[in-house]
N, C-alpha and C positions, 0 to 999 in steps of 0.2 A: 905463606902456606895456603892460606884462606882463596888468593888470587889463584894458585896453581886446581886446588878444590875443582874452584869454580871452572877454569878452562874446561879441566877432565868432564865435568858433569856437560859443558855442554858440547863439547866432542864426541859422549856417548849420546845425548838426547840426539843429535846430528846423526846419527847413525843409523839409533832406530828409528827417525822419520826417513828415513833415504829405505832402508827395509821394508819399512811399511807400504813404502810409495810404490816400490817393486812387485811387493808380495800380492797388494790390490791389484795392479797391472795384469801378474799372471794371474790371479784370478779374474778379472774382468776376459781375456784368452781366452783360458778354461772353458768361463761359462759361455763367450760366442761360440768358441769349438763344438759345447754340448749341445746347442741349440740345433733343431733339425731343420733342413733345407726347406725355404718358404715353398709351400703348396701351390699350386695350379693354379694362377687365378681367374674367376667363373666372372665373364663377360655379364654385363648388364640387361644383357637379350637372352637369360638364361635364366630361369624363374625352378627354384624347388618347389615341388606340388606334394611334398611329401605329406601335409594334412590334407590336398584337394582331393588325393587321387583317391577314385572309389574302390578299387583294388589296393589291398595292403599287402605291401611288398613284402614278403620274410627278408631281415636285414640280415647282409652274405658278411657274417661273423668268422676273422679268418688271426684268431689266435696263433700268434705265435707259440709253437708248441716246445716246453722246455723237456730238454731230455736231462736222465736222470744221473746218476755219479756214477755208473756203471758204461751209459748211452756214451756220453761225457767224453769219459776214459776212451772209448772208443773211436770217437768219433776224431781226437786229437789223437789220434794214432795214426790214422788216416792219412796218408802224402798227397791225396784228393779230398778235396772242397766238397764236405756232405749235409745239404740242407732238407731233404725232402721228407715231411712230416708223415708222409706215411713209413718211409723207411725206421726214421728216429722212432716214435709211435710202437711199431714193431718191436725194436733195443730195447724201448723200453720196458716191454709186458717179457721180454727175456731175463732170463736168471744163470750166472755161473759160476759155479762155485769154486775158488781154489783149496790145494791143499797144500802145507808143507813138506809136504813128502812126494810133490809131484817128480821127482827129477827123470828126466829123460821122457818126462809125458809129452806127446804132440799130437795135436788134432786140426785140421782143416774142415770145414762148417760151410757149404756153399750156398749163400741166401738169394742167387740168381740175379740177372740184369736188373737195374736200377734206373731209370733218370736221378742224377743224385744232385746237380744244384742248377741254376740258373743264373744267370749271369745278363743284365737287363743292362742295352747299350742305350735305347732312345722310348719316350715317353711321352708323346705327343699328343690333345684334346682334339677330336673333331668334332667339335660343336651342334653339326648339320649331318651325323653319320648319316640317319633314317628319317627319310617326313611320315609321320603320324595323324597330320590332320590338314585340314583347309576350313579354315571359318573366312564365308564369303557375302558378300551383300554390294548391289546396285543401288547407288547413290544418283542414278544419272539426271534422275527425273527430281530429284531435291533440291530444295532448296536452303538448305541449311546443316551443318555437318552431322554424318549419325554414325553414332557409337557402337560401337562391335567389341565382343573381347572374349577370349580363348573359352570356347565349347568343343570338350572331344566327342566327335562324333561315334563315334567307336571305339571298344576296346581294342588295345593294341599290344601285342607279343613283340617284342625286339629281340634279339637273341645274338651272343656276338661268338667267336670261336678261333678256333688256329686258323691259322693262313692255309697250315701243310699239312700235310699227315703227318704223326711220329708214331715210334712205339711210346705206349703207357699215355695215352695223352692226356685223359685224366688228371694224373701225377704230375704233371707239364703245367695244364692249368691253375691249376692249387698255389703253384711257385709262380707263376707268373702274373695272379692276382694279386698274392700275396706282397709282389715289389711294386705293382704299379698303384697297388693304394698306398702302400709306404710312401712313395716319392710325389703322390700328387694329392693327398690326403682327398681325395674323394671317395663319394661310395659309388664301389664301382662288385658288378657280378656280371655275369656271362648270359642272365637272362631276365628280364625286369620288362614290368607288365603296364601297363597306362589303361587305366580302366572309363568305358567310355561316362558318359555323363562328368565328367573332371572339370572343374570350372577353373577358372583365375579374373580376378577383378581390374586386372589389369587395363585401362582404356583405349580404344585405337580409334580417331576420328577420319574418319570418311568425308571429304570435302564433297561440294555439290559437282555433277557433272562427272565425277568418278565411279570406277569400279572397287572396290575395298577388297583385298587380300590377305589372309591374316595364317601364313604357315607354320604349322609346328613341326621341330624334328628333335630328334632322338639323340643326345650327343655320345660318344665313347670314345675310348682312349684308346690309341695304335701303339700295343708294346709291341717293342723289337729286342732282341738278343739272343742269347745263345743259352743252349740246354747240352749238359755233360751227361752221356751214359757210360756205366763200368760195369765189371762181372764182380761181385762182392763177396767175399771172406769173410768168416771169423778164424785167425788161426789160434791154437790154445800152444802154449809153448813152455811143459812145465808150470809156471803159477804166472807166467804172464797172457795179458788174453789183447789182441790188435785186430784188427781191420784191415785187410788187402785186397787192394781194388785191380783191377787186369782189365788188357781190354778196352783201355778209355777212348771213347768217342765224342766227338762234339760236334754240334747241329747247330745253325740257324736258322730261329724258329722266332715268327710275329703272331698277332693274337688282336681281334678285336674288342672291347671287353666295355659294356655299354655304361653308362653313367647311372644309378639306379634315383627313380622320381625327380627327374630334373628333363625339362624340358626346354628348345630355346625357338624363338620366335623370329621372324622375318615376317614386316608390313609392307604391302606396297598399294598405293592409291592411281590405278588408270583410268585412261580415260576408253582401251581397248577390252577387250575379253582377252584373257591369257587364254 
């Protein structure tokens, strides 16, 4: 009896370590699944000045905006894909009330054309969008290497924008800010300022018999994809309330959208004048 006990108990202890072994597994899944797609990575010739720069940038805070149990409802009514923060925004500061006794009530509500999501195919850094500066110096006549390092001459406006025209474009940018910091965790805005007097300590040596070059550029991100427009509804139907979208269009639309306080550098040591 004793012998039989003993198999049972370790039949079941065998069990739940085979469960447990499983159960860790799909959570170790889980938690890679949950993790978000690794960020951009920012080359070494890329220097954040976000304490140098003598202009302080307002940072482009782009909250994801939560709609409310009414917005919600709404919104999962919808057979179109509706992300646009100002439309939601709008749901949300709206109110409607049912009754019991609506029967045979119907009302059609037209909130007019929309950009309603955006749909981001490609996400690309360019490093070198805008040059911002040239710190320069003739070593020719030297005799021993001399040191040079990032002086902005000038304040500098960078400014980045759609490729095309649309309608609402606005509306357009906001979404399409909105995913390209999502997906490459930079700070990124449509217009960011580099204030001159901006230092970095950074060192670049000048050999004898050279010219020293030292450029700065402006880096930003090339979003690409596509933007949905619809003609938008509220219909009331009785005591239920939906969303219906007419009219759906879709665009492809890019967008340059700059890197905000990050600057990236290129040296070069001649012996010509550029």
């Amino acid at each position: 009896m004793k012998k039989y006990i003993t198999v049972l108990l370790a039949g079941v202890l065998l069990m739940l370590s085979s469960f447990n072994a499983v159960y860790a597994a799909e959570q170790q899944v889980e938690k890679k699944e949950a993790q978000p797609k690794q960020a951009v990575q920012i080359p070494n010739s890329v220097m954040n000045i976000t304490k140098e720069n003598t202009y302080p940038n307002p940072t482009q805070d782009m909250p994801t905006l939560q709609p409310s149990e009414l917005t919600q409802a709404l919104i999962d009514s919808s057979k179109v894909k509706i992300e646009n923060p100002d439309l939601i925004r709008m749901l949300n500061e709206s109110s409607v009330n049912s009754t019991p006794f609506a029967v045979g009530y119907r009302a059609i509500i037209y909130l007019g054309q929309w950009p309603l999501s955006y749909e981001s195919t490609e996400t690309a850094p360019n490093w070198e969008y805008q040059k911002i500066n040239t710190n320069y110096f003739d070593n020719r006549g030297g005799k021993k290497n001399y040191q040079i390092h990032y002086v902005q001459e000038a304040q500098k406006i960078v400014r980045g924008g759609l490729t095309a025209k649309v309608p609402d474009s606005e509306d357009v940018k906001k979404m399409m800010l909105l995913k390209a910091a999502q997906k490459t965790g930079l700070p990124l805005a449509f217009e960011t300022v580099i204030g001159g007097g901006t230092k970095k300590d950074q060192i670049y040596n000048i050999p004898p018999k050279r010219l020293g070059y030292l450029y700065g550029f402006a880096p930003a991100v090339n979003e690409k994809g596509k933007v949905t427009y619809g003609e938008v509804y509220i219909m009331l139907k009785g005591s239920k309330k939906l969303i219906v979208v007419k009219n759906v269009t879709s665009q492809g639309i890019g967008a340059w959208i700059p890197i905000q306080d990050h600057v990236s550098f290129s040296f070069s040591a001649t012996e010509r004048p550029r």
